[in-house]
C-alpha positions in Angstrom: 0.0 0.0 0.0 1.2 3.6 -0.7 0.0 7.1 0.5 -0.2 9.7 -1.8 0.2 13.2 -0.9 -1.2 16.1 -3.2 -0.6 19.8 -2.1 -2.9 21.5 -4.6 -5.1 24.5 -5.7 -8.4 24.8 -4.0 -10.3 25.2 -6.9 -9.3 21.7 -8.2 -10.6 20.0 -5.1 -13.6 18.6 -6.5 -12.4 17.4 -9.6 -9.8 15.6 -8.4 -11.5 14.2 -5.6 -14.5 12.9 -8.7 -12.1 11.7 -10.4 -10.6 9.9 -7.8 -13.9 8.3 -6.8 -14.7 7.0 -10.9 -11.5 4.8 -10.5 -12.7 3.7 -6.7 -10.7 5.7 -4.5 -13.5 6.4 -1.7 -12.0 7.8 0.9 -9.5 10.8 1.5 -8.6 12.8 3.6 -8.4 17.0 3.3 -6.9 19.5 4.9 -6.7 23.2 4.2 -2.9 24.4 4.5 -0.5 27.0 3.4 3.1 26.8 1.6 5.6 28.6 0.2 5.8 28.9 -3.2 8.4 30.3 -6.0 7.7 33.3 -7.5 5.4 34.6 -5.2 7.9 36.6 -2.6 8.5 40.5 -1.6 4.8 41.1 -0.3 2.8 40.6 2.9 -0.5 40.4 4.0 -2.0 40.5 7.4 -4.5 37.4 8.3 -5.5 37.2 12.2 -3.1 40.2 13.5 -0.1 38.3 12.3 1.9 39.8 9.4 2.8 37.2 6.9 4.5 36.8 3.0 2.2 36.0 0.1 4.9 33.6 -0.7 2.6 31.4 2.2 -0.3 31.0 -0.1 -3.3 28.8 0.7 -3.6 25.6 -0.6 -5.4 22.0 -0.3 -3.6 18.8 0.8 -5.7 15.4 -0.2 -4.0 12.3 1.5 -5.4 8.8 0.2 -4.0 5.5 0.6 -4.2 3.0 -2.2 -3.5 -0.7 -2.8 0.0 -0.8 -5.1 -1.6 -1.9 -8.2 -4.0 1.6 -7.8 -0.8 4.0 -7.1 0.0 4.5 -10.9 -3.4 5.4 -11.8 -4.1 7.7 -8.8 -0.9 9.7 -9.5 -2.0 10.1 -13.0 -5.3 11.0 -12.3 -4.2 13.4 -9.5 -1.6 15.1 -11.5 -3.4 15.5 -14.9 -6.6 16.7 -13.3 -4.7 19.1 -10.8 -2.4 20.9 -13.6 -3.3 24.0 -14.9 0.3 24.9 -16.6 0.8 27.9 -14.2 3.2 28.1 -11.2 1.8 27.0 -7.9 -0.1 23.6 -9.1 1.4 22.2 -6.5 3.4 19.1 -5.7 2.5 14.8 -5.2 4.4 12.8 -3.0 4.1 8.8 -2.5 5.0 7.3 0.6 5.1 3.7 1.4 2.5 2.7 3.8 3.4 -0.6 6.2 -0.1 -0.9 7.8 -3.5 0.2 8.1 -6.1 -0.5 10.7 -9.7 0.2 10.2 -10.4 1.5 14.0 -14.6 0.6 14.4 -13.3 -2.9 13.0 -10.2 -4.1 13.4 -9.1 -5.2 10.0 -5.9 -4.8 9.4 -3.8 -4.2 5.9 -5.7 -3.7 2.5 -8.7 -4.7 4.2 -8.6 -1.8 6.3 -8.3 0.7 3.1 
């Protein structure tokens, strides 16, 4: 099994989480965050009192696991429906995942994905 990370533009969320779903990833996980990004520096903006750079942009983290003969197709999917050609579409990592437990359960490995 293998986690894939995808940091990407909030706009894209919902077409990379359908297409996602039409291949039978069901399940993801999403998190708003921020990064730094090239290109973007020399500015600031103030967000909750704090004074920050624009190089710290917002963007949208999806974190599914798949079984290893789903990681190919996933990364494809992820990156194709993600791009948009301009800087700050954002990066996909894949990290090797050694076990999975469905907590209400118990299963344990692919069972539990």
């Amino acid at each position: 099994m293998k986690k894939i990370e995808a940091i990407i533009q909030p706009f894209k969320l919902d077409e990379v989480k359908d297409a996602l779903a039409a291949i039978g990833v069901d399940g993801m996980t999403v998190s708003e965050v921020r990064g730094f990004e090239r290109g973007r520096r020399g500015t600031s903006e103030i967000w909750m009192n704090d004074r920050f750079g624009a190089d710290c942009v917002p963007r949208i983290k999806i974190e599914v696991v798949v079984r290893d003969s789903m990681v190919d197709r996933a990364m494809d999917i992820v990156v194709t429906t993600a791009k948009t050609g301009h800087i700050g579409d954002g990066k996909l990592f894949v990290v090797p995942v050694d076990e999975a437990i469905r907590i209400r359960t118990g299963e344990l490995g692919k069972g539990a994905v």
